[in-house]
C-alpha positions in Angstrom: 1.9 -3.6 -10.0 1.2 -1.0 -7.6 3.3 1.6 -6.0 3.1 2.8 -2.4 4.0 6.0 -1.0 2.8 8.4 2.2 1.1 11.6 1.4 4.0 13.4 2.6 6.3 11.6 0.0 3.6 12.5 -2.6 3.9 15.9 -1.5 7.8 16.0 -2.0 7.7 13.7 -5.0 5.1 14.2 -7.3 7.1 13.6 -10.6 8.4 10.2 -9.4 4.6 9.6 -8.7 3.5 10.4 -12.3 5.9 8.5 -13.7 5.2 5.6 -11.2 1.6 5.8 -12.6 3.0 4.0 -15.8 3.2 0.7 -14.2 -0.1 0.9 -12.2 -2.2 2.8 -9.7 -0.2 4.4 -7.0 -1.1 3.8 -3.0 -1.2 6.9 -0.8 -0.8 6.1 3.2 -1.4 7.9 6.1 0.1 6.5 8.9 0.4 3.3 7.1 -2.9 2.7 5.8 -4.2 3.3 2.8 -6.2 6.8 1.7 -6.0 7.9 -1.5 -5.2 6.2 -5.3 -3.3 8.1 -7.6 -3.6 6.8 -11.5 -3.8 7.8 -14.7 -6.4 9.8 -16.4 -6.4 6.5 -18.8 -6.8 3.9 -16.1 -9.8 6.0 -14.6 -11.8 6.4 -17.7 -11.3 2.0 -17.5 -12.4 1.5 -13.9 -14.9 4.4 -14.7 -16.5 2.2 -17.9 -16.0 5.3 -20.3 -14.0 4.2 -22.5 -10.6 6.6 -23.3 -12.2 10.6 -24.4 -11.2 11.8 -27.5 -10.9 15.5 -26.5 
């Protein structure tokens, strides 16, 4: 499940972002279209095929 929110809310609400990141990648608009994906470092080493770093 994925979260939307604008860069502006991002801006003003990063924590609620973070925490959003638990239940999936989060959306970030600009004037109502997509621009950016905020997710966790875990998710990214997935999509990225590198497995989860041990460091």
């Amino acid at each position: 499940m994925e979260t939307k929110m604008t860069t502006e809310d991002f801006e003003h609400h990063t924590e609620a972002a973070q925490l959003a990141t638990v239940n999936g990648p989060v959306v970030l608009t600009e004037e109502g279209n997509p621009s950016y994906i905020f997710l966790c470092y875990e998710d990214y080493l997935k999509l990225a095929g590198t497995g989860v770093n041990d460091a």
